[in-house]
N, CA, C and O of each residue as an XYZ file, in Angstrom:
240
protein
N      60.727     53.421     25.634
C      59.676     53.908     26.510
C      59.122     52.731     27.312
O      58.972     51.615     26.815
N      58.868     52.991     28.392
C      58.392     52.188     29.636
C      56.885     51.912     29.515
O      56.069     52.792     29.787
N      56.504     50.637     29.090
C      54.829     50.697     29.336
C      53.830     50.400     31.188
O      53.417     49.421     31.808
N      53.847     51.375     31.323
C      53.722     51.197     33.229
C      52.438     52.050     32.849
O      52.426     52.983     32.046
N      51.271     51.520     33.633
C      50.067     52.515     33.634
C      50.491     53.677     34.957
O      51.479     53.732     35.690
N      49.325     54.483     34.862
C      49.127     55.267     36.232
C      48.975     54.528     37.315
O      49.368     54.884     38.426
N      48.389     53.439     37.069
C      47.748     53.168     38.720
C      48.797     52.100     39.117
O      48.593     51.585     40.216
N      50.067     51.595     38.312
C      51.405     51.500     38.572
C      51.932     51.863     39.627
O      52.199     51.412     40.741
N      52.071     53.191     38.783
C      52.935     54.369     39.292
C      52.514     54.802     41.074
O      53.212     54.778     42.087
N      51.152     55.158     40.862
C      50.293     55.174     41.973
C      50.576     54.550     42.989
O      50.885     55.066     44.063
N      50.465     52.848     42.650
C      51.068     51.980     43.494
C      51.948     52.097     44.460
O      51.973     52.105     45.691
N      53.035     52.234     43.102
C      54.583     52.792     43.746
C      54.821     53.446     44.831
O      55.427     53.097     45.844
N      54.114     54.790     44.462
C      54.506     55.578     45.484
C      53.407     55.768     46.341
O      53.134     56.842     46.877
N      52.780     54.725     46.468
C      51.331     54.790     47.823
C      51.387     55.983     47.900
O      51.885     56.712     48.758
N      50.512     56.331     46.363
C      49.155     57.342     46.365
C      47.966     56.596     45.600
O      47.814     55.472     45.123
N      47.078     57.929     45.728
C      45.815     57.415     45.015
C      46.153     58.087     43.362
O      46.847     59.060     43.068
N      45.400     57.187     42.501
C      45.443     57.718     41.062
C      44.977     58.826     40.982
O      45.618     59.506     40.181
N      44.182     59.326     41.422
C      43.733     61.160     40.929
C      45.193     61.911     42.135
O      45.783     62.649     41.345
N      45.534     61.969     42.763
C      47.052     62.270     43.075
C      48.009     62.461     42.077
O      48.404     63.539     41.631
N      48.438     61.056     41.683
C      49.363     61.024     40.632
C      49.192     61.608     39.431
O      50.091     62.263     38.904
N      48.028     61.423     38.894
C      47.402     62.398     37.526
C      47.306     63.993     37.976
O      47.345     64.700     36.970
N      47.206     64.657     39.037
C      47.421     65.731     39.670
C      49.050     66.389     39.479
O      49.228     67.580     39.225
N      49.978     65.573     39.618
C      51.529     65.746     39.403
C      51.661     65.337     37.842
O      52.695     65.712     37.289
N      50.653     64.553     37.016
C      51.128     64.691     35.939
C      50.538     65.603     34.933
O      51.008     65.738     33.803
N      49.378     66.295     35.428
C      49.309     67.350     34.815
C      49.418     69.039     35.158
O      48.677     69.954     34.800
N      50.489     69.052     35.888
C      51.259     70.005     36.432
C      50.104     70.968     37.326
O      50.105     72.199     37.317
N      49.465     70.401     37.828
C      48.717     71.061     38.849
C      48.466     71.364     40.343
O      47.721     72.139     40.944
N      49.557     70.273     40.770
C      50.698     70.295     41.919
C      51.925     69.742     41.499
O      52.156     68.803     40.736
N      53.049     70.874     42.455
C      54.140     70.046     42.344
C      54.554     68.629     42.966
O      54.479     68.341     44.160
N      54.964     67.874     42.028
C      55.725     66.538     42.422
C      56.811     66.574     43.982
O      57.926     67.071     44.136
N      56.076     65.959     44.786
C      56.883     65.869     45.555
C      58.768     65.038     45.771
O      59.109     63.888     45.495
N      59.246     65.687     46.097
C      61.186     64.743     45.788
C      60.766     63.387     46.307
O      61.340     62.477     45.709
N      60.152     63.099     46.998
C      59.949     61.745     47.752
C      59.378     60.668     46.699
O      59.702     59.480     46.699
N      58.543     61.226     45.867
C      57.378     60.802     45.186
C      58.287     60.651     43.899
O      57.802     60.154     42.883
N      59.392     61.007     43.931
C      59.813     60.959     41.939
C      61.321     60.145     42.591
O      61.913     59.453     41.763
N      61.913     60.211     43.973
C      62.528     59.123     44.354
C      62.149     57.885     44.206
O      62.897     56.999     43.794
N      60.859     57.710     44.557
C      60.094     56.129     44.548
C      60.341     55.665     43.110
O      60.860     54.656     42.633
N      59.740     56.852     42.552
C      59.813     56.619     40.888
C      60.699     55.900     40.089
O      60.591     54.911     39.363
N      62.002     56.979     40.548
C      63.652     56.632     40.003
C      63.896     55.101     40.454
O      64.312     54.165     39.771
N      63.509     55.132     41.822
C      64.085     53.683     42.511
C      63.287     52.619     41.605
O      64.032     51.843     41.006
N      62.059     52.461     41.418
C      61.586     51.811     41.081
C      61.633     51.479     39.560
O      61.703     50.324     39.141
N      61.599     52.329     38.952
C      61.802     51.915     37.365
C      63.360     52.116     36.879
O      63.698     52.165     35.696
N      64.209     52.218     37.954
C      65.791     52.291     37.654
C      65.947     53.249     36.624
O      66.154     52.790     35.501
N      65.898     54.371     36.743
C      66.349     55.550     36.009
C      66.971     56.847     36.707
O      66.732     56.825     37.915
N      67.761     58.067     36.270
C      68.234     58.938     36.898
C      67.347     59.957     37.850
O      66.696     60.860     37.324
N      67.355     59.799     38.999
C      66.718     61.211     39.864
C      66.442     62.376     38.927
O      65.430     62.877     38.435
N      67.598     62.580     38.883
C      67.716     64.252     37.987
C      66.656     63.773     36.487
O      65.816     64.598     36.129
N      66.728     63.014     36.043
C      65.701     62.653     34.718
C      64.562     63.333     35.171
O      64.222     64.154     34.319
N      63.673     63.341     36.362
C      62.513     63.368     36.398
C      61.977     64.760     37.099
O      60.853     65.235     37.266
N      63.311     65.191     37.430
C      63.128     66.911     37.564
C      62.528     67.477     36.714
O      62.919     67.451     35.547
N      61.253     68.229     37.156
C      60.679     69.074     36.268
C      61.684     70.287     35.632
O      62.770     70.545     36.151
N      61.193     70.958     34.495
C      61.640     71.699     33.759
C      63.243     71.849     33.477
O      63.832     72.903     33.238
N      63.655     70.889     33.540
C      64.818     70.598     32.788
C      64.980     70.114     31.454
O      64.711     68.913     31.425
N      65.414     70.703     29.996
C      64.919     70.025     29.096
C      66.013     68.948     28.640
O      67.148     69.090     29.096
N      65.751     67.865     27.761
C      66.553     66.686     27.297
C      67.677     67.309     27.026
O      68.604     66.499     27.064
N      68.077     68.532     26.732
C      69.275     69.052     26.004
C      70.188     69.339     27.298
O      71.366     69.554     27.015
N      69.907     69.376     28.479
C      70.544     69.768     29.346
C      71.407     68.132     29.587
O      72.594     67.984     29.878
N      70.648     67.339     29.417
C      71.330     65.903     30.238
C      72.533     65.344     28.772
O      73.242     64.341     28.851
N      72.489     66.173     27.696
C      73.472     65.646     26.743
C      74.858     66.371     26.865
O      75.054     67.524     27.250
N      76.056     65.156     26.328
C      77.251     65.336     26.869
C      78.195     65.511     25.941
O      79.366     65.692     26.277
């Protein structure tokens, strides 16, 4: 697990922290742009950060 705060993340994707806490508690959807920054930035899979996909789907 990645120790990155919110206001990280925030950073990242030039927003404000009540934004980002807004997408993380599913009260708007995450924009593709906004979970691109994400992927790019903490080097992990796009598709990882698709909502409602569960862990069992990405096993092979």
């Amino acid at each position: 697990m990645l120790d990155i705060t919110v206001e990280d993340v925030a950073l990242t994707c030039k927003i404000e922290v009540s934004e980002y806490l807004e997408y993380e508690s599913g009260k708007v959807d995450i924009p593709v742009g906004v979970l691109h920054n994400i992927a790019h930035k903490y080097g992990v899979e796009f598709t990882l950060l698709l909502p409602g996909l569960s862990k069992d789907f990405y096993k092979t």
